[in-house]
FIMAR-8929 format. One record per residue: x, y negated, z negated of N, C-alpha, C in turn. Coordinates in steps of 0.02 Angstrom, whole numbers, padded with zeros to 5 digits, always signed. Atoms other than C-alpha are relative to their C-alpha. Layout:
XYZXYZXYZ
...
This chain:
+00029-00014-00065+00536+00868+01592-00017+00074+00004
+00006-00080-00003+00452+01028+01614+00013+00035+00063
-00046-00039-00030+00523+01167+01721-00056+00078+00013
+00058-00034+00007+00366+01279+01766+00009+00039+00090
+00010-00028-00073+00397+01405+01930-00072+00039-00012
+00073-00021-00011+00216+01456+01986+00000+00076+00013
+00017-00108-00020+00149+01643+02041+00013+00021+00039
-00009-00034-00064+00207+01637+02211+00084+00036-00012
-00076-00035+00031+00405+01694+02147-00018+00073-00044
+00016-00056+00014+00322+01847+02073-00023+00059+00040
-00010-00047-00043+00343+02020+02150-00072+00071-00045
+00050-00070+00002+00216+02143+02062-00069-00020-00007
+00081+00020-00021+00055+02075+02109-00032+00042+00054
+00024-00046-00069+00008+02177+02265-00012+00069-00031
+00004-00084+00025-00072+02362+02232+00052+00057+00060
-00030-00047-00029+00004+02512+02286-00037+00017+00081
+00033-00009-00056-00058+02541+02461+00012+00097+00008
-00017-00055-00015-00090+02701+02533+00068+00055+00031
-00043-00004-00047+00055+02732+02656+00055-00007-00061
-00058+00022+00039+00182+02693+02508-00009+00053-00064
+00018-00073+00066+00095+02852+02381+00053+00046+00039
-00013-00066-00013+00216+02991+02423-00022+00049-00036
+00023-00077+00020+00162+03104+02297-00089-00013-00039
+00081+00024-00001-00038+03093+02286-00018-00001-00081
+00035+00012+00100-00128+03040+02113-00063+00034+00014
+00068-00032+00023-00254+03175+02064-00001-00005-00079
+00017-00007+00054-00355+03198+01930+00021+00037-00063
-00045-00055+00043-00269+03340+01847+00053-00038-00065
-00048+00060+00041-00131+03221+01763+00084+00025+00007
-00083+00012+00015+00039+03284+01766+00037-00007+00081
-00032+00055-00062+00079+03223+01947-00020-00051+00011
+00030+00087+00008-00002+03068+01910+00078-00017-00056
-00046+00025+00056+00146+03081+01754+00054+00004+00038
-00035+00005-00033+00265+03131+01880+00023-00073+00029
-00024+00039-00035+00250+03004+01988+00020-00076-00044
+00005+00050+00026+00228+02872+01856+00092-00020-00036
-00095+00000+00039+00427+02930+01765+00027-00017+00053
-00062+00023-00064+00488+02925+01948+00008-00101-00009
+00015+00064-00021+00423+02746+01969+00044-00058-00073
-00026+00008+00044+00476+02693+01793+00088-00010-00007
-00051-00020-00011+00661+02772+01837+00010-00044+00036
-00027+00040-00043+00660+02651+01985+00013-00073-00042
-00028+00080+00016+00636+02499+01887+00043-00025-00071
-00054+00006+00059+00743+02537+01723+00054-00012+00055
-00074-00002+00009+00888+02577+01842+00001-00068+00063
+00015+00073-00023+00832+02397+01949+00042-00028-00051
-00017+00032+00045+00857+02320+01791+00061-00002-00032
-00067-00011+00016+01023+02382+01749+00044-00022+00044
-00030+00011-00049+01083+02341+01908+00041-00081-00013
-00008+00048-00011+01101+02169+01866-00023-00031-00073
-00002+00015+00058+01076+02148+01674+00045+00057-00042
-00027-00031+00064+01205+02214+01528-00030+00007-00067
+00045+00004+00067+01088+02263+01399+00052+00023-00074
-00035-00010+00056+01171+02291+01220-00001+00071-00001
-00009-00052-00006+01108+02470+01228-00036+00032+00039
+00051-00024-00027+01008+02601+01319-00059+00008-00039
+00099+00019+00024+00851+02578+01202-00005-00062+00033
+00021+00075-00032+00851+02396+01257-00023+00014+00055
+00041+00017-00099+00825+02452+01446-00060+00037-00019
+00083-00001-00027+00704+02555+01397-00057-00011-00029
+00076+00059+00037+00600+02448+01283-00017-00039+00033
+00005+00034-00039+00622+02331+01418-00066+00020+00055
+00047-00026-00050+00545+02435+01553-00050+00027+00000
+00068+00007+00017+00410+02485+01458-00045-00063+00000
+00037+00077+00009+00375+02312+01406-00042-00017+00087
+00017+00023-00038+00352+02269+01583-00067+00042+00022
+00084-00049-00045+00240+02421+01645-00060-00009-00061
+00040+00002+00062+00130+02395+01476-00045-00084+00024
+00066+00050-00006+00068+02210+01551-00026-00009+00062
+00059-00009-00057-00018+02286+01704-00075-00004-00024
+00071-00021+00039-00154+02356+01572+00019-00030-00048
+00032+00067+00063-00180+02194+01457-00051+00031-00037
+00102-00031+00026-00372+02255+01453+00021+00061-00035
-00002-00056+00004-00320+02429+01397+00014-00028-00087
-00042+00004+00074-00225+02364+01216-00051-00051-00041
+00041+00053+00057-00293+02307+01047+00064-00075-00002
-00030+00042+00039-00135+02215+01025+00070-00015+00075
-00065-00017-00031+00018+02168+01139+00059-00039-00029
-00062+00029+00052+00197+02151+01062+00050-00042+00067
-00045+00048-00024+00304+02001+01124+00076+00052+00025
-00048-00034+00010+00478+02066+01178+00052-00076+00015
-00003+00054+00019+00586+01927+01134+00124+00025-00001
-00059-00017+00000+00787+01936+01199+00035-00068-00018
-00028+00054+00025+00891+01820+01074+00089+00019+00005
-00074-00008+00019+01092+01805+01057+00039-00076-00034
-00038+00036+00026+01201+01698+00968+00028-00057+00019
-00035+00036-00058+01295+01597+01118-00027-00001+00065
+00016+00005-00074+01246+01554+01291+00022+00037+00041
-00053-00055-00048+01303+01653+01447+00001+00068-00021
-00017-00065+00026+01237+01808+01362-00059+00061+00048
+00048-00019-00052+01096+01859+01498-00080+00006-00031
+00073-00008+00029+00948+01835+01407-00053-00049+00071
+00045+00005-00058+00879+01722+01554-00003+00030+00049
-00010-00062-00016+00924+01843+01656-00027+00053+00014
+00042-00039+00006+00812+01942+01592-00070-00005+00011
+00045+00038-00038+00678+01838+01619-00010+00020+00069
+00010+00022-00041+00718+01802+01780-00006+00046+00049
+00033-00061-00024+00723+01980+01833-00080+00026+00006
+00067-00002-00004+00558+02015+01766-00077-00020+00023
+00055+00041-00048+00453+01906+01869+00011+00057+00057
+00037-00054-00050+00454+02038+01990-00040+00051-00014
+00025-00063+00025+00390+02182+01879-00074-00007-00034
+00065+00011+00049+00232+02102+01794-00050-00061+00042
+00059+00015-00026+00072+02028+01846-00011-00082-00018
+00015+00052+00010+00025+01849+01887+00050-00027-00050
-00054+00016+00042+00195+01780+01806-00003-00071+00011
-00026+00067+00001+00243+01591+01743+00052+00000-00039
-00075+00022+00049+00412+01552+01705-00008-00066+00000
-00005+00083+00027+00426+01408+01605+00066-00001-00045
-00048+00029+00060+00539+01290+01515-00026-00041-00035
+00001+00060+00006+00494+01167+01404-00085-00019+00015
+00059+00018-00005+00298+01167+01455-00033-00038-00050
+00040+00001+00065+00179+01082+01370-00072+00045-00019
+00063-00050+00040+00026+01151+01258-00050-00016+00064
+00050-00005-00040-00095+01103+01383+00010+00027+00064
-00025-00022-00041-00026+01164+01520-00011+00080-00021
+00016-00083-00018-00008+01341+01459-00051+00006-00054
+00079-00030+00010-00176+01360+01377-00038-00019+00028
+00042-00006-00049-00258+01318+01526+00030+00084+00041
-00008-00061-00046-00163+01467+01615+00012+00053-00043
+00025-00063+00037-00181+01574+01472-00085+00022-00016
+00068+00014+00005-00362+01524+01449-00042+00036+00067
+00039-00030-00073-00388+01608+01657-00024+00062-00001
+00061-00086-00005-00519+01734+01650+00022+00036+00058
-00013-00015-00078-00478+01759+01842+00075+00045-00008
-00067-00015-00009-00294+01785+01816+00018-00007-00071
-00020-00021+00053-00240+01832+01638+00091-00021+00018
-00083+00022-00049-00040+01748+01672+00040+00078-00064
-00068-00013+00037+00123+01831+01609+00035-00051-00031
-00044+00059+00019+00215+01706+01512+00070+00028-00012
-00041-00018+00006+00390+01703+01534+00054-00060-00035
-00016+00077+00031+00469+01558+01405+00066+00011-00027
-00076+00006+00017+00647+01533+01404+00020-00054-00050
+00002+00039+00063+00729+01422+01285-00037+00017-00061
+00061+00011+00068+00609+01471+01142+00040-00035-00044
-00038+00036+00050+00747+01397+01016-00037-00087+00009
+00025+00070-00019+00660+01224+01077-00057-00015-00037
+00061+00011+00026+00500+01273+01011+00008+00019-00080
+00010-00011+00077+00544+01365+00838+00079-00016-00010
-00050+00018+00054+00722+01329+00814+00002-00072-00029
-00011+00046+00047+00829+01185+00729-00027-00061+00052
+00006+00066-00052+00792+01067+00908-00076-00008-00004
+00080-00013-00009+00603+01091+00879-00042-00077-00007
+00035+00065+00001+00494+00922+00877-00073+00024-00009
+00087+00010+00042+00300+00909+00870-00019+00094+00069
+00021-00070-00042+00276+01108+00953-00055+00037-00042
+00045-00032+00038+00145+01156+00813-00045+00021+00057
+00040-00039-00054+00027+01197+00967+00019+00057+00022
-00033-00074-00028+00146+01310+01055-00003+00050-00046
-00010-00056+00046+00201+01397+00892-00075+00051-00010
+00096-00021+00022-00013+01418+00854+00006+00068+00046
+00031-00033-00058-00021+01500+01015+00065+00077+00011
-00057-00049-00013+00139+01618+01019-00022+00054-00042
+00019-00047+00062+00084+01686+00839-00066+00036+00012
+00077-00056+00000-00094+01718+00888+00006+00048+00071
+00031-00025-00043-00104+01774+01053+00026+00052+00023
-00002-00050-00045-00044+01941+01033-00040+00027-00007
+00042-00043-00002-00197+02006+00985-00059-00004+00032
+00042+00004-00030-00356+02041+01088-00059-00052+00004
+00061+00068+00006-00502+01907+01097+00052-00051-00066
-00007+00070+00023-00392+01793+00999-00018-00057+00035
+00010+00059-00035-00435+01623+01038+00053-00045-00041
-00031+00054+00014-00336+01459+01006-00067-00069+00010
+00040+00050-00014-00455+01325+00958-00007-00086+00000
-00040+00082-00027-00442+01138+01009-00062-00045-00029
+00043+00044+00004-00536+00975+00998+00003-00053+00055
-00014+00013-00071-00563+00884+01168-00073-00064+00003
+00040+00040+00009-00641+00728+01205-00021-00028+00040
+00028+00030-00068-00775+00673+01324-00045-00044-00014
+00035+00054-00002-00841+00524+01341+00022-00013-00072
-00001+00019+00053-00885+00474+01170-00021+00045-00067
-00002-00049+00043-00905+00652+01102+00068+00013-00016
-00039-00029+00025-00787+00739+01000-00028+00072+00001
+00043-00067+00023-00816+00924+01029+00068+00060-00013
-00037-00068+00036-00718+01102+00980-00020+00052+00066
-00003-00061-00046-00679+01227+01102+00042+00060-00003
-00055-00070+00017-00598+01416+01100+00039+00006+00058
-00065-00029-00073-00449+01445+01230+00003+00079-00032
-00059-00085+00007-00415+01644+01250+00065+00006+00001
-00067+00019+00009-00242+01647+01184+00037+00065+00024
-00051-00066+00011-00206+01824+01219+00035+00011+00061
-00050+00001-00083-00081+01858+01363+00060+00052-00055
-00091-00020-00004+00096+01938+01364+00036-00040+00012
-00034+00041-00017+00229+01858+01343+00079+00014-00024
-00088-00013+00009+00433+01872+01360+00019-00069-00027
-00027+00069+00032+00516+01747+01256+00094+00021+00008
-00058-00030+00022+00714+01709+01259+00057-00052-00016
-00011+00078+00047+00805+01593+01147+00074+00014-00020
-00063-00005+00023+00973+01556+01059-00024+00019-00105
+00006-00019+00084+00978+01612+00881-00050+00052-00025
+00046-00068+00004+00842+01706+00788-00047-00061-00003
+00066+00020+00006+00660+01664+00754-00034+00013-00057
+00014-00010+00067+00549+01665+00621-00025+00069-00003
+00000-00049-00017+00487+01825+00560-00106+00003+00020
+00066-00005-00029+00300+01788+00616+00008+00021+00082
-00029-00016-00084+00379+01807+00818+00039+00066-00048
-00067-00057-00029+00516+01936+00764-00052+00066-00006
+00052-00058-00002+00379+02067+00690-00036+00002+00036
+00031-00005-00071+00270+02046+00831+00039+00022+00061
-00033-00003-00067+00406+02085+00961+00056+00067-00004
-00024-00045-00011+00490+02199+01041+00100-00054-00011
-00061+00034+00019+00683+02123+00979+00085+00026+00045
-00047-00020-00051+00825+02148+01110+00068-00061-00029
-00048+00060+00006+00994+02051+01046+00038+00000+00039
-00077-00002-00047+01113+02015+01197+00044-00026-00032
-00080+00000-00006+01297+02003+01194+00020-00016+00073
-00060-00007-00071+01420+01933+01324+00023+00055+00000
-00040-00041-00018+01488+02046+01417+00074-00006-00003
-00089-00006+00004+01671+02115+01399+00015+00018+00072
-00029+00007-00051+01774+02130+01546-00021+00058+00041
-00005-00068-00033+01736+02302+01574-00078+00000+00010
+00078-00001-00027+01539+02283+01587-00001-00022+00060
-00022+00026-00045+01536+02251+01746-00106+00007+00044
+00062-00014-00052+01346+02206+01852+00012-00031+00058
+00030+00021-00049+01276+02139+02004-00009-00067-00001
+00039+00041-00003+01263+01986+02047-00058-00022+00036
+00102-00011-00049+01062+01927+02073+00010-00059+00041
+00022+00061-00037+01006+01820+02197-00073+00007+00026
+00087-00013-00006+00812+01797+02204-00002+00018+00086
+00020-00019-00067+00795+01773+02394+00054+00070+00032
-00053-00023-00017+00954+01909+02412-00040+00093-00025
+00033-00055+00021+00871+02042+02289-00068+00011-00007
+00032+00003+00018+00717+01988+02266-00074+00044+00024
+00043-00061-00049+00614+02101+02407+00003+00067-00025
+00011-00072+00016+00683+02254+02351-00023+00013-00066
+00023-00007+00047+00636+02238+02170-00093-00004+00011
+00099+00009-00007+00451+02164+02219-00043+00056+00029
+00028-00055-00025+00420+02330+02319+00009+00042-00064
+00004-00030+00061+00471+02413+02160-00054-00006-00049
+00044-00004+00033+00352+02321+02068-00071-00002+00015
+00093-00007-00018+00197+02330+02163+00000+00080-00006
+00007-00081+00035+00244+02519+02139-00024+00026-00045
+00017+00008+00065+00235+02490+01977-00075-00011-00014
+00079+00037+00017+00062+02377+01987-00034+00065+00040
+00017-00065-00043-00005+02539+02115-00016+00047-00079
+00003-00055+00043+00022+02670+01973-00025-00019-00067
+00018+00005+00058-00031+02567+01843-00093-00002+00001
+00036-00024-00008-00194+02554+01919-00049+00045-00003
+00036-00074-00021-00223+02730+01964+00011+00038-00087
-00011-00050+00108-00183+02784+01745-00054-00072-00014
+00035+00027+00026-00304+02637+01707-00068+00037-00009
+00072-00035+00022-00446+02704+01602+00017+00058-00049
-00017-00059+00048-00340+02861+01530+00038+00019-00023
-00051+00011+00044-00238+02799+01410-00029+00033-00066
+00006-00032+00067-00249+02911+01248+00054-00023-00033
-00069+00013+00046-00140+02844+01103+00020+00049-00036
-00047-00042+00029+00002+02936+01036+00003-00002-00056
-00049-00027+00072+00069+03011+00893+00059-00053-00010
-00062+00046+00011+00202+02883+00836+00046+00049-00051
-00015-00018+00075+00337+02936+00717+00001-00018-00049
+00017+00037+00078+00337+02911+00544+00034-00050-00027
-00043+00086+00028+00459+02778+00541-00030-00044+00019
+00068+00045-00049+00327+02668+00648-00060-00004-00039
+00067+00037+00029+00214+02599+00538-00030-00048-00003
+00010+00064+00005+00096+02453+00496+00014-00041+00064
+00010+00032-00076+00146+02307+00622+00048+00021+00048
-00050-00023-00060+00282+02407+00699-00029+00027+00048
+00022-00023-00055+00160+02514+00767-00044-00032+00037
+00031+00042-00047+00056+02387+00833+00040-00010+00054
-00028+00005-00057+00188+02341+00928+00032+00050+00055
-00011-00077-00045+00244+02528+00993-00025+00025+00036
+00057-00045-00033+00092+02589+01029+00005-00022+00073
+00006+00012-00070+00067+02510+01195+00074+00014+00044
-00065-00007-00029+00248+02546+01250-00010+00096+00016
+00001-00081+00018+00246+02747+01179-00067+00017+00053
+00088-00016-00050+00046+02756+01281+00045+00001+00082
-00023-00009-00088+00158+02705+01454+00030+00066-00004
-00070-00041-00021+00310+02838+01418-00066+00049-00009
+00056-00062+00005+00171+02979+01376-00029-00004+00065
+00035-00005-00066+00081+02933+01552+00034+00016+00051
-00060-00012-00050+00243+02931+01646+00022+00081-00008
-00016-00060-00012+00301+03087+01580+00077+00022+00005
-00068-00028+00014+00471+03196+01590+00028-00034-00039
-00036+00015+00081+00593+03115+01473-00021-00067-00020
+00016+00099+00019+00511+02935+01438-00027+00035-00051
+00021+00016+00073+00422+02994+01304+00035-00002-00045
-00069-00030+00056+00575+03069+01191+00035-00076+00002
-00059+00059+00002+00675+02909+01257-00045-00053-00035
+00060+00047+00027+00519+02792+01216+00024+00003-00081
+00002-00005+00063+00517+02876+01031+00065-00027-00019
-00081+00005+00024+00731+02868+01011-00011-00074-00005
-00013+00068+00022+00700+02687+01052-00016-00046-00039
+00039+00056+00052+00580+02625+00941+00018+00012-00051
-00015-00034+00048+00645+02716+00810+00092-00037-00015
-00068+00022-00017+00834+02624+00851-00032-00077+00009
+00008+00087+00005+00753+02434+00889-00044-00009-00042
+00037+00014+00047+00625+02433+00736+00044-00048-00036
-00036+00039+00044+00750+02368+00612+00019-00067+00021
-00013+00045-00030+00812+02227+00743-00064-00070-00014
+00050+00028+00018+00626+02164+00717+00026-00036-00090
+00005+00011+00081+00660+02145+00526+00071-00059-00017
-00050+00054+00000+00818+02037+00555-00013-00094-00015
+00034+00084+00009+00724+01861+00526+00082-00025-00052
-00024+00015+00048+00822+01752+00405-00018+00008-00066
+00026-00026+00044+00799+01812+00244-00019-00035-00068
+00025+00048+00050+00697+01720+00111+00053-00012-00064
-00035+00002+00079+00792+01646-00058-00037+00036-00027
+00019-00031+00042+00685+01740-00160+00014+00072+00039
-00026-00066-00011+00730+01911-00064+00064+00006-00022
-00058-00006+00008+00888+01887-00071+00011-00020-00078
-00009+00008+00067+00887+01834-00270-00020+00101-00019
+00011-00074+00021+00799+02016-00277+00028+00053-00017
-00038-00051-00018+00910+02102-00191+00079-00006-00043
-00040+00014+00041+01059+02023-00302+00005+00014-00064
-00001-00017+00071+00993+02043-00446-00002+00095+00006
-00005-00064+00000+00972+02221-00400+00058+00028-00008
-00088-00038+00018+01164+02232-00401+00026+00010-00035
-00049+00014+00066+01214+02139-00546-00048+00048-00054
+00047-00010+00083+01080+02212-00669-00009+00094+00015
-00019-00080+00016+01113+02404-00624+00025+00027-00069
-00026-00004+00070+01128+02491-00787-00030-00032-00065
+00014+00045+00040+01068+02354-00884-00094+00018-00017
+00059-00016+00034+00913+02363-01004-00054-00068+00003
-00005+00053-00001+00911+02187-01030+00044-00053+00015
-00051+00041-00024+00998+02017-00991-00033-00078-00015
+00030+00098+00021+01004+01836-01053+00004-00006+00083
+00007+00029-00045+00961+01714-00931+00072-00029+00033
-00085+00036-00004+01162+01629-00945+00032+00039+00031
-00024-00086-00024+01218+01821-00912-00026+00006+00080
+00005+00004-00070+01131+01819-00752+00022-00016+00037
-00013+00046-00054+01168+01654-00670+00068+00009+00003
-00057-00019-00007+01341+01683-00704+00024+00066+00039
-00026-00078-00046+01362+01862-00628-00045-00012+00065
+00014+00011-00069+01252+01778-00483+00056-00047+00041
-00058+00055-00038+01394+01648-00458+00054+00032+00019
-00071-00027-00032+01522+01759-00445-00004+00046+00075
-00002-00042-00072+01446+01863-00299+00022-00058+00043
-00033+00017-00050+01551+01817-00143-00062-00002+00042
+00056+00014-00043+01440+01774-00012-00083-00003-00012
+00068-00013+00025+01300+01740-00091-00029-00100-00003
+00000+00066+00014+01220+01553-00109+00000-00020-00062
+00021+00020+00056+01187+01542-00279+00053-00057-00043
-00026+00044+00018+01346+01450-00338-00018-00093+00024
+00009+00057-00035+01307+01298-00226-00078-00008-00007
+00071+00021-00027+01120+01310-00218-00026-00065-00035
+00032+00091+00030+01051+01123-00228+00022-00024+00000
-00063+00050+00019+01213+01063-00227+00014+00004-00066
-00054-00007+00065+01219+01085-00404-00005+00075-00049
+00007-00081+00018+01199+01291-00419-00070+00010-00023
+00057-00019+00011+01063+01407-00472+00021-00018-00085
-00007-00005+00075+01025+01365-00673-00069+00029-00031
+00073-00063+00017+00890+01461-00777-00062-00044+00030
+00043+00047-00021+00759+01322-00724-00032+00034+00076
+00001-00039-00078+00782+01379-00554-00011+00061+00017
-00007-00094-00025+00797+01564-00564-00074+00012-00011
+00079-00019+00027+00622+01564-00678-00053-00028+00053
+00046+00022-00059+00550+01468-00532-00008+00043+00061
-00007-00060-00060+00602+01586-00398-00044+00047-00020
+00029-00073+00013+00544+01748-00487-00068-00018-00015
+00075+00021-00008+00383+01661-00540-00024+00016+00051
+00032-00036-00049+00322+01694-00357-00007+00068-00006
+00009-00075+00019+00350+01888-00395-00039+00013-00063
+00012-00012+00058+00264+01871-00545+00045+00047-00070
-00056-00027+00044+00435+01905-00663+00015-00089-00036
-00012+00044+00021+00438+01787-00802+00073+00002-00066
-00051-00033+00045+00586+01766-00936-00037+00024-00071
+00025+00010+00081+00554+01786-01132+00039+00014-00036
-00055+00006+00055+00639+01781-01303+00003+00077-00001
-00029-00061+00017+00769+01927-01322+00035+00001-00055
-00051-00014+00056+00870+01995-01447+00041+00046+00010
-00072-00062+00008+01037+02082-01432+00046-00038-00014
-00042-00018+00053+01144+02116-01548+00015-00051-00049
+00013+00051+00033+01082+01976-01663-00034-00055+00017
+00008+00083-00032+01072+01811-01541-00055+00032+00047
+00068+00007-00046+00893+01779-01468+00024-00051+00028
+00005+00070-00063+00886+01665-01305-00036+00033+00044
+00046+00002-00052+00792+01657-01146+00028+00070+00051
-00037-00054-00038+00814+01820-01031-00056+00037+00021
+00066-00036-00032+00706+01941-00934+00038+00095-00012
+00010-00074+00000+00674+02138-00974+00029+00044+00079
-00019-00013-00074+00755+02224-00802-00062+00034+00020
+00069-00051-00039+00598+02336-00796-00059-00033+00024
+00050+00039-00043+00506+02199-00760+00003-00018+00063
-00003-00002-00060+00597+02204-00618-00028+00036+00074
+00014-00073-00021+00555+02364-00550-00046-00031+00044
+00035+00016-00046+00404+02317-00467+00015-00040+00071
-00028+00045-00073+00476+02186-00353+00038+00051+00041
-00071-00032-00011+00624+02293-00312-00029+00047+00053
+00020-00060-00059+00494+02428-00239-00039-00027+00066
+00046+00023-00034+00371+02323-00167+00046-00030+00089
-00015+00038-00058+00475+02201-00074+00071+00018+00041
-00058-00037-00023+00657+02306-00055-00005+00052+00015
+00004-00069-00025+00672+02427+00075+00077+00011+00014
């Protein structure tokens, strides 16, 4: 059964009105940045009020995230921000359910189906927020026929993506493009694959310990004073639409990390006083979280063999699998149910292009691989 609250439960839709500017937006820019850190300040420490985030980057990757999908139109690319944990009861809906006040034209869903939200991602008029709890439904182990959803999660963080269908009228068969691109908060049990985790901004909650201590929410209870917060928000995002210059990232932010930064680091630079510095600390502190996926058998053969074969010039194939069985936590004793055997290993490294061949040490030739043939993998794919 799907579980779909509409746009009227969303609080930052309304612009900033006049009567509600205290400190005026001129052209100049740094009381436009002023006012933008104040406003910012209001809805990080909103958000704390009533969520235990794991750390202070999380709130304020968070509260970028949110002010970043006023200006959709503004970005080549927008990064998912995607709060997973281990166990239930850890506030990841929560987080959600906060955020429907802070972002534009919002749908919280559960459980939707594909047609459903690529019609309201497909709205020229109203560009939605997607806010999709459960995601474990769609990519984890409970997953059923969701190949649509997944299509649409993976493409649409980038600009004019489309999602394209086949739709049938009358006695045509014809092909049509849905605009897939939107924002969207995802927040699930476990992890995800790493097509979602590199795209997203990666937040892992934790239950709280005794001593964390928040607020409890109540929509109709809190829900006014946050929504004035975020039409604050929608107001100022407004009045910086048009003169967004992108930043300098740091050098740890590369490739698709910075896809996903950029539009975060562009708010804290507009806002001003310490968001930018905090902006950088954070991305620079939740990058790696991104890289957490589950990690392929063949990485992990890489990274093993990188342990056992330190030192080593060469190595039979027998020599290997054996010093792979003995690593402790490792799969290789069990893999297949009946362990890794050279058959297997030469199949793995085949994808890296590492094949074995006849050696010789210290008399006895057999099957074994050169370590320097390793080398390449080791740089390419181990960081």
């Amino acid at each position: 059964m799907n579980d779909v609250r509409g746009d009227s439960s969303c609080g930052a839709q309304s612009k900033l009105t006049d009567t509600e500017v205290v400190i005026p937006i001129l052209d100049e820019g740094p009381r436009t940045r002023t006012l933008g850190g104040t406003i910012l300040d209001e809805v990080a420490a909103c958000l704390s009020r009533f969520i235990a985030y794991p750390s202070e980057h999380a709130k304020i990757a968070h509260t970028l995230w949110l002010a970043h999908t006023h200006l959709m139109d503004d970005w080549d690319s927008t990064p998912r921000i995607a709060f997973l944990s281990p166990e239930p009861g850890s506030g990841k809906s929560r987080c959600l359910e906060i955020s429907a006040h802070f972002v534009p034209n919002c749908v919280e869903a559960v459980n939707v189906t594909p047609a459903y939200l690529f019609r309201k991602v497909g709205d020229d008029n109203a560009r939605p927020t997607i806010l999709f709890d459960e995601i474990d439904t769609v990519f984890g182990p409970k997953a059923r026929e969701n190949e649509e959803l997944r299509g649409l999660l993976n493409a649409g963080h980038r600009r004019h993506s489309v999602a394209g269908r086949c739709v049938v009228r009358g006695k045509e068969i014809l092909t049509e493009e849905i605009p897939a691109y939107a924002a969207i908060a995802i927040a699930g049990l476990g992890n995800l694959p790493d097509t979602i985790l590199t795209r997203s901004v990666v937040v892992r909650m934790r239950k709280r310990r005794s001593d964390e201590v928040v607020e409890p929410y109540r929509r109709r209870v809190n829900g006014p004073e946050a929504n004035m917060i975020g039409q604050r928000l929608a107001g100022w995002s407004d009045e910086v639409r048009g003169r967004l210059s992108f930043p300098e990232l740091p050098p740890e932010i590369v490739d698709r990390d910075a896809d996903v930064w950029e539009p975060l680091i562009c708010i804290a630079d507009l806002a001003g006083g310490h968001w930018p510095e905090r902006a950088r600390a954070a991305a620079i502190a939740l990058v790696p979280q991104s890289s957490e996926a589950n990690q392929s058998i063949g990485l992990q053969l890489l990274a093993d063999l990188q342990r056992i074969c330190l030192g080593q010039q060469r190595m039979y194939s027998s020599s290997i699998i054996r010093q792979l069985n003995e690593l402790e936590e490792a799969p290789w004793k069990n893999y297949r149910g009946n362990g890794l055997d050279a058959m297997g290993l030469a199949k793995i490294l085949s994808e890296y292009e590492i094949r074995p061949r006849d050696l010789r040490i210290g008399g006895k030739v057999a099957r074994g691989y050169e370590i320097i043939d390793f080398q390449d993998a080791w740089e390419r794919y181990l960081t």
